[in-house]
C-alpha positions, 0 to 999 in steps of 0.5 A: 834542842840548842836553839834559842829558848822562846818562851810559849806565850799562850797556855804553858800546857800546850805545844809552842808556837814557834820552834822552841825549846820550851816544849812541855813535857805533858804525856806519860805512857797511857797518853802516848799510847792511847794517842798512838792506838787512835791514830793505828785505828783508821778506815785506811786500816781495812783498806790496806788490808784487803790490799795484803790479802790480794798480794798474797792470795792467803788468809794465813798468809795475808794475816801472817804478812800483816803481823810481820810488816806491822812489826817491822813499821812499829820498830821504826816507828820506836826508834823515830819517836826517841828522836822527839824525846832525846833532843826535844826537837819536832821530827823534821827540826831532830834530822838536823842532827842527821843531815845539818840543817841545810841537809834536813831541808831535803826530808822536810820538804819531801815530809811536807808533800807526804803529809799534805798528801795523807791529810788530803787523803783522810778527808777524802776517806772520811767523806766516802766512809759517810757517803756510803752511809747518807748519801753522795749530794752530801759528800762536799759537807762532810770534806769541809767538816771533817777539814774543819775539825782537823784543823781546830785539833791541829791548833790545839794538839795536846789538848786533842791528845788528852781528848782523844785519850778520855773519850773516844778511845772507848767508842772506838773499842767498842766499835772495833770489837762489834766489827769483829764478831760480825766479820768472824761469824761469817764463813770463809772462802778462798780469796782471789788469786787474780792479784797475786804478787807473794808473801813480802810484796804483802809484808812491803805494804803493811809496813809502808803504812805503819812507817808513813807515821815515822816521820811525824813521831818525834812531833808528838813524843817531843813531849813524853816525860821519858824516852822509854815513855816514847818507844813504848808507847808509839811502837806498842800503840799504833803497832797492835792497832795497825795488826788488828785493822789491816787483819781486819781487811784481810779478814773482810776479804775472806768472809764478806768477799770484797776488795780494797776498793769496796771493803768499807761499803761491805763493813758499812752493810753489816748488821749495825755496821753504819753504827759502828762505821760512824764512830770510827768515822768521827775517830778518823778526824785524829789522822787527818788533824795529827797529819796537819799537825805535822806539816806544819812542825816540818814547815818550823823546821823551814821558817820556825818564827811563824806562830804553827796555829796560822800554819796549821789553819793555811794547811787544813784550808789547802787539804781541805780543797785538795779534797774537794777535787781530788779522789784516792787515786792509786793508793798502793804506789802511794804506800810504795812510794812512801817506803821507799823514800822514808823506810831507808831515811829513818833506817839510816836516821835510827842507826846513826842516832843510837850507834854512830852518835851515841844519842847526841845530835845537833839540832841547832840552826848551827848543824853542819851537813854531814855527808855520810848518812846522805850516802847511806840514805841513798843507797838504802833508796836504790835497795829498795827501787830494785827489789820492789820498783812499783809501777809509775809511769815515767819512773818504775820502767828505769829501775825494772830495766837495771833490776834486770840487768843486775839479775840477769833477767831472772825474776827477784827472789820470792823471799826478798822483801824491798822493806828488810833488805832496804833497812837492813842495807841502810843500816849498814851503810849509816854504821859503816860510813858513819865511823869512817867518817868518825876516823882522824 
């Protein structure tokens, strides 16, 4: 990164305090992929996926979606996290490159919000998780513990990595492979179909979930040794986790008979169930401190002088209340909204940065604005609103009136996915533009 170089001024091992050049680079393989497994395996895992199977009313279906949207997300996800490696800037800080820096400020901001958001939302799972082991007069101790142990990993991110990677990725393994047998050994039954909306609607969500990590990528594999190092091991890590914990719900579903709603409680019932839920309790903590984390790497990218551990701490404080107040709410036009915002940015972003500008991005503070991946970003957005306009109040009518003028009132194809058709029209549009912008 073409920034002026600040020296880190406390451990050399860890992440710098200021947004700097001088990230070290600490973590192989075994590191990324290790960190990027644990964060694919969450509570929110089960959750998303009993969500897919209520979409598509299949247990084939439901875990071929799962597979298909994972594979999707995780290529993203890939592609986002050369963005850290290459320019050795945190992920917010690399879109400078994209967008200039006044540009980036847009994504940043929107980052910010998604990733307050997501931590909030962790905290929140992770008190309900235990809630439904003890009980609920304790619910307010374990947001303020699990916000506090966030916070201490997210003033101390490499260290966690290298914690995470000795420890608990074991208990966790164990814990998963015990979930597993008891959820398998139990007989199938024909899922509901009250909630049926198809195939890709399905693959949409379970790609939503893995590309929300998109935009923290480059935050972390800012410190892979190799760029081969970064792809591999965030698009294979969280990639296979995020297949085996959303089929995990599907499977739920299938076999204990739950929803999205009550699919941990029914994990938590199973023979030693409260055991193994505890463990992945505890490994939870990882996504709520890697979306601290990042918050305040998107915050550098706004006001890089500030020491990130003040940041860090500011953050983890407001998640923390947030989730003291605030419950899951509508958590699959969470996902949605998601995708369509940061699905078309880093579609746009990968196909600019290994097409259009051959890996070589500014990302200084002298970036200048560049109009044609603004363009491409958008049009990738509206793709996406058509196909799949979701169902806020206030904004999805809008797009459900033009999606039916456009389709003449028909219904929109059953095999038109808004994640594929938004990447694949985003991409487009950023080669397009982007070597008509390239033309004397």
């Amino acid at each position: 990164m073409s920034t002026t170089a600040v020296r880190n001024p406390g451990d050399s091992t860890e992440a710098p305090l200021v947004l700097t050049t001088d990230a070290p680079r600490t973590l192989g393989f075994l590191d990324q992929f290790t960190l990027w497994g644990n964060l694919g395996i969450s509570l929110f895992g089960p959750v998303t996926g009993a969500l897919v199977a209520a979409y598509t009313g299949s247990l084939v279906q439901g875990l071929l979606a799962v597979v298909v949207g994972c594979g999707i997300g995780a290529l993203v996800l890939g592609g986002a996290a050369v963005f850290g490696s290459q320019t050795g800037a945190p992920a917010m800080a690399s879109l400078r490159g994209l967008f200039g820096r006044r540009g980036s400020m847009a994504p940043t901001v929107l980052n910010i919000a998604q990733n307050i958001g997501w931590a909030t939302m962790e905290i929140i799972v992770i008190s309900q998780a235990a809630v439904a082991v003890t009980s609920e007069r304790w619910r307010w101790l374990f947001v303020i513990l699990a916000g506090v142990i966030a916070t201490a990993m997210a003033v101390r991110p490499l260290g966690s990595v290298k914690l995470l990677r000795k420890f608990m990725v074991w208990l966790v393994l164990i814990a998963s492979v015990y979930l597993f047998i008891q959820v398998l050994s139990k007989p199938v039954h024909d899922l509901p179909q009250d909630s049926v909306f198809g195939f890709w609607p399905g693959v949409d969500l379970a790609a939503a979930g893995v590309v929300s990590f998109a935009p923290l990528a480059a935050d972390y594999t800012r410190h892979s040794r190799t760029n081969r190092t970064a792809f591999a091991g965030s698009a294979l890590g969280y990639g296979l986790a995020a297949v085996l914990y959303y089929g995990l719900g599907v499977l739920a579903v299938a076999t204990l008979q739950t929803n999205s709603a009550d699919v941990i409680t029914a994990l938590v019932t199973l023979p030693a169930g409260a055991i193994a839920l505890f463990v992945l309790l505890v490994d939870e903590v990882d996504e709520a401190y890697a979306n601290v984390y990042s918050t305040t790497m998107s915050a550098h990218n706004l006001i890089g002088h500030i020491d990130r551990r003040w940041i860090s701490i500011a953050i983890g404080v407001l998640a923390t209340v947030l989730a003291l107040v605030f419950d899951l709410g509508n958590y699959t036009q969470f996902l949605y909204l998601i995708g369509s915002v940061f699905v078309p940015l880093f579609a746009v972003a990968i196909a600019d940065f290994f097409v259009v500008s051959k890996m070589r991005w500014n990302v200084s503070d002298t970036a200048r604005f560049r109009w044609q991946p603004a363009v491409a970003w958008v049009i990738g957005f509206v793709a996406y609103q058509l196909v799949n306009p979701g169902t806020v109040s206030g904004w999805s009518p809008f797009w459900l009136d033009l999606q039916q003028r456009i389709f003449d009132n028909q219904p929109v194809p059953g095999w038109l996915g808004a994640t594929y058709t938004s990447i694949i029209i985003s991409m487009l549009a950023a080669v397009l533009l982007g070597r008509l912008g390239r033309r004397p």
